[in-house]
C-alpha positions, 0 to 999 in steps of 0.5 A: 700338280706343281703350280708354276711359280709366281714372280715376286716384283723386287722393291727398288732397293733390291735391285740398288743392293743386287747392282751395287754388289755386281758394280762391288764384285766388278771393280774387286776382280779389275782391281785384282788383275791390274795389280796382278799385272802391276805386280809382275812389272814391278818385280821386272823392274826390281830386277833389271836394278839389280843387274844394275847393280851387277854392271856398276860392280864390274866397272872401274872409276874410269868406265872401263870393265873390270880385269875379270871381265874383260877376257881379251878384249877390255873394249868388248866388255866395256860395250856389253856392260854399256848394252846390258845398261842401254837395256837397264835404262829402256826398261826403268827410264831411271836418271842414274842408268843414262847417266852411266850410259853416257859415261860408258859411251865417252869411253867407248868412243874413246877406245874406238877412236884410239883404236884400243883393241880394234883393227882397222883394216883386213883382219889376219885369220889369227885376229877374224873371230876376235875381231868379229866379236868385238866389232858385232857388241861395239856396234850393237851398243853404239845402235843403243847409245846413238838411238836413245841420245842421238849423239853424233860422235856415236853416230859416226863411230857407229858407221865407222865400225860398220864400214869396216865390218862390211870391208872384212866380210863383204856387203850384206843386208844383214850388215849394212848401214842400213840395218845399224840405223834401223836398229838405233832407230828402234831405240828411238821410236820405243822412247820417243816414238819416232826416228830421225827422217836423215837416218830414214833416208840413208836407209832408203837411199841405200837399199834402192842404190843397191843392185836388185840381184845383189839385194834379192837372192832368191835361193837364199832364205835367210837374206829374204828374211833379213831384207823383208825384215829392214824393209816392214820396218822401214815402213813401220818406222817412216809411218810413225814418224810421219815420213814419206814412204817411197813407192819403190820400197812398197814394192820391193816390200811387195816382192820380198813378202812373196816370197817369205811368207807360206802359200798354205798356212796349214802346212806350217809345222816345226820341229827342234832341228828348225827352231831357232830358224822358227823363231826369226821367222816368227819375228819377220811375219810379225813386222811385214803384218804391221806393215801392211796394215799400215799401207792399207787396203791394198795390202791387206791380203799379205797382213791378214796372210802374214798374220795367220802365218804368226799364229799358227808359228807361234803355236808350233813353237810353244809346244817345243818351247814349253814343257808344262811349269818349266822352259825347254832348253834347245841347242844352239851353235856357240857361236851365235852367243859367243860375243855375249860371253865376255871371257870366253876366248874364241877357238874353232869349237865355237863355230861347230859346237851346239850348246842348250839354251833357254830361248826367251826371244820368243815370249817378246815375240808372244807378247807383241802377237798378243796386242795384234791378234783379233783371235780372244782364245789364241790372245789368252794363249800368247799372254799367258806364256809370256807373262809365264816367262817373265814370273819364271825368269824373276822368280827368286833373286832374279837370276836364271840359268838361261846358259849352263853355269860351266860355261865361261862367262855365263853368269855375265851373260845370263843378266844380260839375256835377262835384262834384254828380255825384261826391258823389251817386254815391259816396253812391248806389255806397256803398248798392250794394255796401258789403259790397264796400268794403275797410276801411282798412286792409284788414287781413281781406283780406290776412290771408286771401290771405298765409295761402292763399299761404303754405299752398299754398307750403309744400305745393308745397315739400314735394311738391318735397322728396318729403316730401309723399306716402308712397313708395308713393303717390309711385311710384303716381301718374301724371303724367297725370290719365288714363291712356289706355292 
């Protein structure tokens, strides 16, 4: 009959090795995930300088875009090259990438102001979708270039060309001067972590001078999301700059929340004709989430609603969105890239043609659900495929077909597709896991591991010497842990 085993008590030093090989082990795996994460972000980095790269070569001396790129519209182009460089800067913080914003803005605000290119006034049917493109991109970068300088001119050719915009195509949310100075307010709260309180107000001010009707349409689902959209992050935004939020946007925050979010959960379910759609929503869900936990208690049943919305959205989406090592491209109307492709000359194929396109909207959006999750299981999921997009699209030299190489104007945009998703990602994974990004250089870190090694080396050699242990412990302890006898 087996006897049962006889516990042998370990010496001390047994317990010092078997603590310091654990703490040696620890401090390795830390050590590899951090540089893995590391390594990720410094090839996003090098990429992003290398589409820099590309930006400087398509612009003249004087700041302009280059004949080739330039299509029909030298004003587009300079802008887009601005954006892609607005980005460029958002994700390296490197001096040279300001200094070519700012000197690309002096000659936008330029153009602008000569009215080079732009139409002031009612567009003909022959010039609308020229127009349209031209003012959407003009806009966009002055957001970028007003949000990250807070410099006025910018600012108020920015609410010019807005102005004239919703003079063309009459008031919506989606494109009023409320939305434009959210969005620049965006750039400012990634740098600097809050917004200007005057741009805050006009936002408000606007909104709640807005008729209820006109501001609310309830049998239009898209207006709804836009609105809930500027109105959670006008409470992100007011909060984080430590500015007073008014009662009457907590309560049309409220009402519009009501009606975007799904009364069952469970019945979330996407398919490819609905995706693109999906992926706003996602979006929407994700600021009204962040919203309500900023108002509290009292709203916590629409932030824990818009949360399980986000995660059960999201899950649908990656089936569609991912196909085992590679992405699935969706078919997207022309149209809605039409601005970002600066050679491309508008025609009526573009408003009805649907083209295939690498989305990669939603890995930021992955990754942002991945810092507000409370679910371990799905955060793993979410980071994964987001850190999956970001290996996937620096692989190699860089660049990646997000667009179809015959289409016209495609390698432009490409990088800039690329160097948008980059920048905004570093930025979103940098708010996840900061305490996990090793400083340069990682001094603490070494310091830690060379010291465990060292003790545990010195303490193997003096076992090894037979100086570690008194004799009579040395002849006492087994060779085994147990002794079975």
């Amino acid at each position: 009959m087996m006897n049962k085993p006889r516990k042998i008590n370990r010496p001390p030093i047994q317990r010092t090795l078997s603590i310091t090989i654990l703490t040696i082990l620890f401090l390795t795996n830390t050590l590899t995930m951090a540089y893995a994460q590391e390594d990720i972000r410094l090839r996003a980095i090098e990429v992003l300088q290398t589409n820099f790269e590309y930006v400087k070569k398509n612009l003249t001396p004087s700041y302009e875009a280059v004949e080739e790129l330039s299509g029909y519209s030298k004003l587009r182009a300079t802008a887009l090259l601005g954006l892609m460089t607005a980005y460029i800067y958002l994700g390296t913080q490197l001096a040279e990438p300001l200094q070519y914003l700012n000197r690309i803005a002096e000659r936008v605000n330029q153009m602008v102001e000569e009215q080079s290119g732009i139409i002031f006034g009612r567009w003909s049917k022959e010039d609308f979708l020229k127009q349209l493109a031209i003012h959407r991109v003009t806009i966009e970068f002055l957001e970028a270039h007003y949000g990250i300088t807070r410099d006025e001119r910018s600012r108020a050719n920015l609410m010019k060309l807005v102005d004239n915009r919703i003079s063309n195509l009459g008031w919506s949310i989606g494109v009023s001067r409320a939305y434009s100075l959210l969005s620049a307010s965006s750039y400012a709260v990634m740098l600097y972590g809050k917004a200007e309180e005057p741009d805050l107000r006009e936002v408000e001010a606007e909104i709640l001078n807005t008729e209820f009707e006109k501001l609310v349409k309830e049998t239009d689902l898209f207006n709804l999301l836009v609105l809930s959209y500027v109105l959670s992050n006008l409470i992100r935004y007011s909060a984080e700059s430590q500015t007073f939020i008014r009662n009457e946007i907590i309560v049309l925050w409220n009402v519009t929340s009501f009606y975007v979010l799904p009364a069952d959960v469970g019945r979330i379910k996407v398919n490819a004709d609905v995706y693109e759609t999906a992926v706003i929503t996602l979006g929407v869900y994700l600021t009204i989430h962040e919203a309500g936990k900023i108002l509290g208690e009292e709203y916590r049943g629409i932030s824990e609603r818009s949360l399980k919305s986000s995660e059960q959205l999201a899950k649908e989406l990656i089936r569609l969105w991912r196909s085992d090592n590679s992405l699935t491209r969706h078919l997207t109307q022309l149209f809605t890239i039409y601005s970002y492709l600066p050679t491309l000359e508008p025609s009526t194929d573009i408003i009805n043609k649907r083209i295939p396109v690498y989305d990669v909207l939603l890995p930021l959006l992955l990754e942002r659900l991945t810092r507000l999750t409370t679910n371990e299981d799905l955060s793993r999921l979410f980071a994964d495929n987001s850190v999956f997009a970001v290996k996937l699209l620096t692989s190699g030299d860089g660049y990646y077909p997000i667009v179809e190489e015959f289409i016209e104007g495609a390698e432009f945009f490409n990088r800039f597709a690329i160097s948008q998703f980059l920048s905004l990602w570093l930025v979103e994974q940098s708010r996840r896991i900061t305490s996990q990004i090793i400083p340069e250089p990682p001094i603490a870190y070494y310091i830690s591991l060379i010291s465990s090694l060292i003790v545990l080396g010195v303490l193997t050699l003096l076992y090894r010497m037979g100086k570690l242990l008194p004799p009579e412990v040395r002849e006492e302890w087994p060779s085994r842990r147990l002794d079975w006898g």
